[in-house]
DRENPA-674541 format. One record per residue (C-alpha): x, y, z; residue in three letters. Coordinates in Angstrom, 1 decimal. Layout:
BEGIN
      X      Y      Z type
      X      Y      Z  ALA
...
END
This chain:
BEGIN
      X      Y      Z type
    0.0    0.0    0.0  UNK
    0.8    3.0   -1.0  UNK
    0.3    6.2    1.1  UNK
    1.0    9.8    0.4  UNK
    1.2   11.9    3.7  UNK
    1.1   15.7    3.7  UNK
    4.2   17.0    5.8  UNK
    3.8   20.5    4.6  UNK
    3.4   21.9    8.5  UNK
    5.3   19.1   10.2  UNK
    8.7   21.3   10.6  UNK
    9.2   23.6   13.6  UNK
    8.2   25.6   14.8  UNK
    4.8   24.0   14.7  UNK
    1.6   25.2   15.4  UNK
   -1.6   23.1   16.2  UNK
   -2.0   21.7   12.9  UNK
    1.9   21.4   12.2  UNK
    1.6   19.3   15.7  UNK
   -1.3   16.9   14.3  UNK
    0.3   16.0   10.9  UNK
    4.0   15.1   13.3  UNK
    2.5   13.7   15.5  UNK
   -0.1   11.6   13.4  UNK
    2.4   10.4   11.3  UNK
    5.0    9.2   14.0  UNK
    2.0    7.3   15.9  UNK
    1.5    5.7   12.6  UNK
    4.8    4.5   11.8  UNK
    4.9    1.8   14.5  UNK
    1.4    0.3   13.3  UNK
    1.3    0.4    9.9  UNK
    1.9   -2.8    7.7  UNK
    5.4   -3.6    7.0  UNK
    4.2   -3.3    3.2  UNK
    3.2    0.0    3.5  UNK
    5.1    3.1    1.9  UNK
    4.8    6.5    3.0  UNK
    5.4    8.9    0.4  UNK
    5.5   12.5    1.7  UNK
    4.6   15.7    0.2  UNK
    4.6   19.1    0.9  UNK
    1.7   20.8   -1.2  UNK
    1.8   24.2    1.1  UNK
    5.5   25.2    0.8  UNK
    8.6   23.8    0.1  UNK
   10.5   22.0    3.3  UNK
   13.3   19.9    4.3  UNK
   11.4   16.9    3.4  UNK
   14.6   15.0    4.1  UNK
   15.5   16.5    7.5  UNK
   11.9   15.5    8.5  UNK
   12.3   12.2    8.0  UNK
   16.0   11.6    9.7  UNK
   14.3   13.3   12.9  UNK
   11.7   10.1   12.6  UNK
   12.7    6.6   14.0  UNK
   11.4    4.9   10.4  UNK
   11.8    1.7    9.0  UNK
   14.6    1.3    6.0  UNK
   12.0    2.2    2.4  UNK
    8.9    2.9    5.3  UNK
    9.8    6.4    4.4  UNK
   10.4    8.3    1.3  UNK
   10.5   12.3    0.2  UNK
    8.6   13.2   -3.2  UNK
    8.6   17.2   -3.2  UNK
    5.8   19.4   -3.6  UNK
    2.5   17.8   -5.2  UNK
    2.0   14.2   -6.1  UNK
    1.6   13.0   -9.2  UNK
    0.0   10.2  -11.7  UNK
    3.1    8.0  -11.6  UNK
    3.3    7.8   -7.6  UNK
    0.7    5.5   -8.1  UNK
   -0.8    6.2   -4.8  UNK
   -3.2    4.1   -3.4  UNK
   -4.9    6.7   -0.6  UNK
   -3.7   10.4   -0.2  UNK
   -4.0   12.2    3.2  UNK
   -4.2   16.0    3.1  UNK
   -3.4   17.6    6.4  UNK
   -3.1   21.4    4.8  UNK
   -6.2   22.3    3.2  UNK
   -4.5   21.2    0.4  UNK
   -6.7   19.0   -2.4  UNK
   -4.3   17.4   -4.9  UNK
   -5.2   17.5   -8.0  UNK
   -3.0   14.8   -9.7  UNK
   -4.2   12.0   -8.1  UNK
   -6.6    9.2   -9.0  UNK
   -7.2    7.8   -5.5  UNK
   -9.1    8.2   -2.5  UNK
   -8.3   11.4   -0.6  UNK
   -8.6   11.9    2.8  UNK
   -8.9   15.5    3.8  UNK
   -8.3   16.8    7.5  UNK
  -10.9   19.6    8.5  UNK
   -9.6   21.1   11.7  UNK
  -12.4   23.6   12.0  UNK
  -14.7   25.7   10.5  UNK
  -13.9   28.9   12.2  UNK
  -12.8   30.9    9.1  UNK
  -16.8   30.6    7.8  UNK
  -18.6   31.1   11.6  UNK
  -16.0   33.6   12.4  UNK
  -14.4   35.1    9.2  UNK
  -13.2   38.7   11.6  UNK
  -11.0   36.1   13.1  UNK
   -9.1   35.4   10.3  UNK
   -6.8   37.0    7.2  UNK
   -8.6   37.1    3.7  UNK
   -5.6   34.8    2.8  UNK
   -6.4   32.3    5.2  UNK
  -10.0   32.5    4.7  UNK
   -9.5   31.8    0.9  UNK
   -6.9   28.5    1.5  UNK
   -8.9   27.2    3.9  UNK
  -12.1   27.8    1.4  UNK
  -11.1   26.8   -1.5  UNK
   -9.3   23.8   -0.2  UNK
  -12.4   22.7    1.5  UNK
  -14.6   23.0   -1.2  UNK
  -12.4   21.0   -3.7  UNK
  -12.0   18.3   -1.1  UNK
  -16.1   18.0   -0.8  UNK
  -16.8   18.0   -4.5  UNK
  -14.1   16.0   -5.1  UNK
  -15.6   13.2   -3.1  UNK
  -13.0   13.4   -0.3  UNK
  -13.2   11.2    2.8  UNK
  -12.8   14.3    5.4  UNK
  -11.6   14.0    9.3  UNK
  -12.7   16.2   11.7  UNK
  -10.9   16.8   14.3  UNK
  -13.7   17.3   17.1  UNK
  -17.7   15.9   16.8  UNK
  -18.0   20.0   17.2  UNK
  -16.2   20.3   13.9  UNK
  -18.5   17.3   12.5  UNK
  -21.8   18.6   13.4  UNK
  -20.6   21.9   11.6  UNK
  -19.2   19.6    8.4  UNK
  -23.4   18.5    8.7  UNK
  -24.7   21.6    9.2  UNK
  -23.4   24.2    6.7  UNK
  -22.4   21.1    3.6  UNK
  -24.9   19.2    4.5  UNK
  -21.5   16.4    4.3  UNK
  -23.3   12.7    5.0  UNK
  -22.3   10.7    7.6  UNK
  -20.2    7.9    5.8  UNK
  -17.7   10.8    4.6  UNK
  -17.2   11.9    8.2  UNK
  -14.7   10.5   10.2  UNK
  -14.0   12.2   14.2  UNK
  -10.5   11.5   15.3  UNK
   -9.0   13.4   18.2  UNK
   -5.8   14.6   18.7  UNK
   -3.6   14.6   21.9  UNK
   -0.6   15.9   23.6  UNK
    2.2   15.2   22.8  UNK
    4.4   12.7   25.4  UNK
    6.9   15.7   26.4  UNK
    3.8   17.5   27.7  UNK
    3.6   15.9   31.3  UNK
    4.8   16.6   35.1  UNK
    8.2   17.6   36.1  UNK
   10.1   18.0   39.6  UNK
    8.3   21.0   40.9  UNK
   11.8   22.1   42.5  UNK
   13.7   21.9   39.0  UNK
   10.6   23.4   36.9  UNK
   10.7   26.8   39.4  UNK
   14.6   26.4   39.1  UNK
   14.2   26.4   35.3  UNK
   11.3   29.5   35.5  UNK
   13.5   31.9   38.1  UNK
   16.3   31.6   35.8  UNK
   14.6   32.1   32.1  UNK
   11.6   34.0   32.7  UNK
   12.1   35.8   36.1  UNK
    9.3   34.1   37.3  UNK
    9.0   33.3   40.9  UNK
    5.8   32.4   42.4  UNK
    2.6   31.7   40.9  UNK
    1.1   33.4   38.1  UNK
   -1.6   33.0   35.6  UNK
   -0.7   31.4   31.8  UNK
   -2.3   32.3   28.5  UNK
   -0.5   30.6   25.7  UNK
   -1.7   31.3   22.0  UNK
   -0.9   33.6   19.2  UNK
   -1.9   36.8   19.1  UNK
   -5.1   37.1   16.9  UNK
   -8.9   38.4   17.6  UNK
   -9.9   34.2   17.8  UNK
   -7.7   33.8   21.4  UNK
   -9.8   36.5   23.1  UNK
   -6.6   37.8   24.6  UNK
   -8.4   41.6   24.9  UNK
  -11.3   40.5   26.6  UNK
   -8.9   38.0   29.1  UNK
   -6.6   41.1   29.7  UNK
   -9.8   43.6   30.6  UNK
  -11.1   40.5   32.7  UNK
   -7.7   40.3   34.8  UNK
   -7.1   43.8   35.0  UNK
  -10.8   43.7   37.1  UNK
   -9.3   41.9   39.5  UNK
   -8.4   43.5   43.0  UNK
   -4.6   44.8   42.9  UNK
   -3.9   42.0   46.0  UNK
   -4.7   39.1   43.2  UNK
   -2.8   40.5   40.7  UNK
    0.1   40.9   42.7  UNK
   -0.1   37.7   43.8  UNK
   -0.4   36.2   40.4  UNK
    0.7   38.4   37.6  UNK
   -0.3   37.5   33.9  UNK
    2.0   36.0   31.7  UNK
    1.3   35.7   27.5  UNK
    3.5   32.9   25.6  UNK
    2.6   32.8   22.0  UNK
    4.2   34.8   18.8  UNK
    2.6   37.5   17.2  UNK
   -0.4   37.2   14.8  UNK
   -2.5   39.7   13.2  UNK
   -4.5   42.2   13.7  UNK
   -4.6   42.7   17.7  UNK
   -0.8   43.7   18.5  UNK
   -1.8   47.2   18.4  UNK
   -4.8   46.8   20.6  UNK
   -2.8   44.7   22.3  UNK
    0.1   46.9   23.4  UNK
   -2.6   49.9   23.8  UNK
   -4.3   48.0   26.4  UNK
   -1.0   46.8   28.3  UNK
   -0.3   50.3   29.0  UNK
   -3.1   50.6   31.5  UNK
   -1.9   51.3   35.1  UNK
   -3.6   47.5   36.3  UNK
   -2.2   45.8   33.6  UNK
    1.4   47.0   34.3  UNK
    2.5   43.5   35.6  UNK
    1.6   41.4   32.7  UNK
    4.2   39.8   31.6  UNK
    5.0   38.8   27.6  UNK
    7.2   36.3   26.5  UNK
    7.1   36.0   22.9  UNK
    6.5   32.5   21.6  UNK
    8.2   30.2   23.4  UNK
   10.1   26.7   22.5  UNK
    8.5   23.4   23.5  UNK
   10.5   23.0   26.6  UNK
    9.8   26.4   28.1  UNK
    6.3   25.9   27.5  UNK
    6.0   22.5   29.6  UNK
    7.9   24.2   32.5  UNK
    5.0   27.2   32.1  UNK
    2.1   24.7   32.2  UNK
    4.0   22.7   35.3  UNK
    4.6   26.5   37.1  UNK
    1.5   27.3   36.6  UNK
   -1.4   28.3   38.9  UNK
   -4.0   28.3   36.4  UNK
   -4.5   27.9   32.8  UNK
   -6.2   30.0   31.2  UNK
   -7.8   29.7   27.8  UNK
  -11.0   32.1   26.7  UNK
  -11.1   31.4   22.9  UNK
  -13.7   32.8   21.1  UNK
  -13.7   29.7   18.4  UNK
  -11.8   26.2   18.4  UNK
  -12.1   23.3   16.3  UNK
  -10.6   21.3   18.9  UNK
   -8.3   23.3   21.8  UNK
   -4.7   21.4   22.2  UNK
   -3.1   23.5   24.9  UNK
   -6.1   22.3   26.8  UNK
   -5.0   19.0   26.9  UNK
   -1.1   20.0   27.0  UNK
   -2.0   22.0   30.6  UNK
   -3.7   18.7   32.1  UNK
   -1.3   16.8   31.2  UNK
    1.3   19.3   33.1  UNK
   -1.2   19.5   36.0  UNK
   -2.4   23.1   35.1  UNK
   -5.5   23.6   36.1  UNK
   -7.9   24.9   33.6  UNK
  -10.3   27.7   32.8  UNK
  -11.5   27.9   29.5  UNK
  -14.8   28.9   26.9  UNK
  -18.3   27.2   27.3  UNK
  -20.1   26.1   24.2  UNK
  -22.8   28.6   24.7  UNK
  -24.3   31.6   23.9  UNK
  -24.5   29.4   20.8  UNK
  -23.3   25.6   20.6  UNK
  -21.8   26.3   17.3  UNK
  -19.3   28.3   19.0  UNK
  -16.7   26.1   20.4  UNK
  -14.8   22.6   20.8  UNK
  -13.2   23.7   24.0  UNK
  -15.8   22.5   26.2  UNK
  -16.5   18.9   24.1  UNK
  -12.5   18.6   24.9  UNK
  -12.0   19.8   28.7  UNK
  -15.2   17.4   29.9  UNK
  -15.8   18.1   33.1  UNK
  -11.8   18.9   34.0  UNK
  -12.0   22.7   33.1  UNK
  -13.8   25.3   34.6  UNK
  -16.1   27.3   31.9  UNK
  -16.7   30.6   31.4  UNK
  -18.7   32.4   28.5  UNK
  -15.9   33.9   26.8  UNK
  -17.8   37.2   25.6  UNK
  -18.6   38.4   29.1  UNK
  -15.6   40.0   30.4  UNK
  -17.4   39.7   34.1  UNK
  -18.0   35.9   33.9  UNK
  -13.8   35.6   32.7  UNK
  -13.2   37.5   35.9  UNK
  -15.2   35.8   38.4  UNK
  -13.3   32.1   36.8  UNK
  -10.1   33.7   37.4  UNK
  -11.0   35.1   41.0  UNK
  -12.6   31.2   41.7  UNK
   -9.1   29.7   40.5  UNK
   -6.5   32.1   42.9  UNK
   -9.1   31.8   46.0  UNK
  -10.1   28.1   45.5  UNK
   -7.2   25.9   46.7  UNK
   -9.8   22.9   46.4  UNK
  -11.4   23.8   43.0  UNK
   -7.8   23.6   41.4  UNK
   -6.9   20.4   43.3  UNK
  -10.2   19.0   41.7  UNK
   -9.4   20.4   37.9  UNK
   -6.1   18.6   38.5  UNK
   -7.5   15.4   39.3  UNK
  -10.3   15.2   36.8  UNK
   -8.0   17.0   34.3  UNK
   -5.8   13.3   34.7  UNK
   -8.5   11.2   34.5  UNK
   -9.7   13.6   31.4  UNK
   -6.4   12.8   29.7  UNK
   -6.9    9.2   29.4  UNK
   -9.6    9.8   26.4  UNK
   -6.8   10.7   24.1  UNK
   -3.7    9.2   23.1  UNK
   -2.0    9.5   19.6  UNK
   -1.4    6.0   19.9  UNK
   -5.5    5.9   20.0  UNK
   -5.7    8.0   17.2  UNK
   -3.2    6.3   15.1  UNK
   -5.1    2.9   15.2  UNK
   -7.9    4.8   14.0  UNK
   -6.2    6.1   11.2  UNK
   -4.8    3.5   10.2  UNK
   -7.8    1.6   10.1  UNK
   -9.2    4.0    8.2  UNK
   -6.6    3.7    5.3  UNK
   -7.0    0.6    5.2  UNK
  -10.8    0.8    5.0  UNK
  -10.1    3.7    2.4  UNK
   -8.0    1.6    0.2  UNK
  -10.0   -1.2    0.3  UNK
  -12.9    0.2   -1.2  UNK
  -11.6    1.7   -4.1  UNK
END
């Protein structure tokens, strides 16, 4: 069998769906048939193709690197897009990875560019007669709802976090955070780019609410690289006298961000629209507890409250006062976090990429087989 596998994100740094397609495909190498060939691609941008693949632990010929778009003579049996990329030179099933459908619910959270990839790639895939993965039953019911997409061309399959994301020695993590960050003591974590979809203004207003006691005792600090739109706001709002002690650190490498989740005393994550929410998952598994967006005023809003369960605390994330009251239950409530930490475990254990692997796998094969 075989497989071509879009890489075109895979490279660091990666963002959320960089960290799906990586993480996906090195699940999948362990379990795949010892006949099967994964060809890779990169359909978005050209990449190190063969960097990618030395950085995986891959079987001899399990592996190979093909360039930018696949073609006839590949002779592919089943491509996966994870770009929002349709090939066009293929004649084989495609399987196409929707992540959300936040650029059509919530276009004033996104770039015209983005809004026109994602779109067009999208469309292609559906009247193309692509097999499409959501992400999140959220994103699913949305795949229903606005194309109308049948049930046997669906396919939910979560992701998770990655294995780096867990617990460390609480002595070496505040160590680690003293030394890097200046950070001593608790504080409250965001940790997202900076675009109108994270919420950050409304979770900076909400904060700066607080009484000056809590916020000294648990300043703000932002990890994420800049995005669009919002830096101005952004820094405009940051020069309020209550906000002084917010703290920004720019984006942030993998390892800094698991000592951040492990440091902190809450984690906080207000988004105005997810297709599925993976820093949720990377905080529990860090033991950060968790405050993030409920589903409503509408329950076409938002994954984040299909993916924290009952391990987050929830908040309507267009009500600046409900945000503030969360954050005030988090600092006060030494038993509410101990319970989000718990649950947020036990939350953990319905999502593995070893899980979701199998299930793409099987799907492949399923794929292939009914050609």
């Amino acid at each position: 069998m075989r497989i071509g596998y879009d890489i075109s994100k895979a490279l660091p740094p990666r963002d959320g769906i960089g960290n799906f397609t990586f993480e996906l495909l090195r699940a999948l190498l362990p379990i795949l048939p010892h006949d099967t060939e994964l060809l890779l691609y990169s359909p978005l941008q050209a990449i190190d193709g063969e960097g990618l693949i030395a950085s995986l632990e891959a079987l001899p010929g399990q592996l190979s690197w093909r360039g930018r778009t696949p073609q006839l003579c590949d002779r592919l049996d089943l491509f996966h897009s994870t770009s929002w990329c349709f090939p066009q030179l293929v004649r084989c099933p495609v399987l196409f990875t929707c992540y959300d459908l936040t650029f059509i619910t919530h276009p004033q959270c996104h770039t015209l560019d983005n809004k026109l990839h994602c779109s067009r790639g999208l469309l292609e895939a559906i009247v193309g007669g692509a097999q499409v993965l959501a992400i999140s039953e959220h994103t699913a019911d949305d795949l229903r709802r606005l194309f109308e997409l049948p049930l046997d061309r669906l396919e939910v399959i979560y992701p998770a976090a990655a294995a780096h994301f867990r617990r460390l020695d609480t002595a070496a993590v505040h160590h680690r955070l003293a030394r890097d960050f200046d950070l001593r003591g608790g504080y409250l974590l965001a940790v997202g780019t900076v675009e109108p979809r994270k919420n950050l203004l409304r979770l900076l207003q909400a904060y700066g609410a607080l009484p000056e006691a809590a916020r000294q005792r648990a300043p703000l600090v932002l990890a994420g690289g800049a995005g669009w739109q919002e830096e101005g706001p952004l820094e405009d709002l940051l020069r309020r006298p209550e906000l002084a002690g917010v703290r920004r650190l720019g984006r942030v490498d993998d390892g800094a961000l698991v000592d951040l989740y492990n440091g902190a005393t809450a984690f906080l994550y207000p988004s105005l629209a997810e297709g599925f929410g993976l820093p949720l998952l990377e905080a529990m598994a860090c033991g950060a507890p968790v405050l993030t967006s409920l589903s409503s005023p509408s329950p076409r809003l938002n994954a984040t409250a299909e993916v924290a369960g009952d391990a987050a605390l929830l908040v309507d994330p267009l009500d600046v006062g409900a945000i503030t009251a969360g954050l005030e239950r988090l600092l006060h409530d030494d038993a509410l976090r101990q319970r989000l930490r718990q649950a947020g475990e036990a939350r953990l254990k319905h999502f593995s990429w070893q899980k979701s692997a199998r299930a793409a796998g099987n799907l492949y094969h399923r794929l292939v087989s009914a050609a």
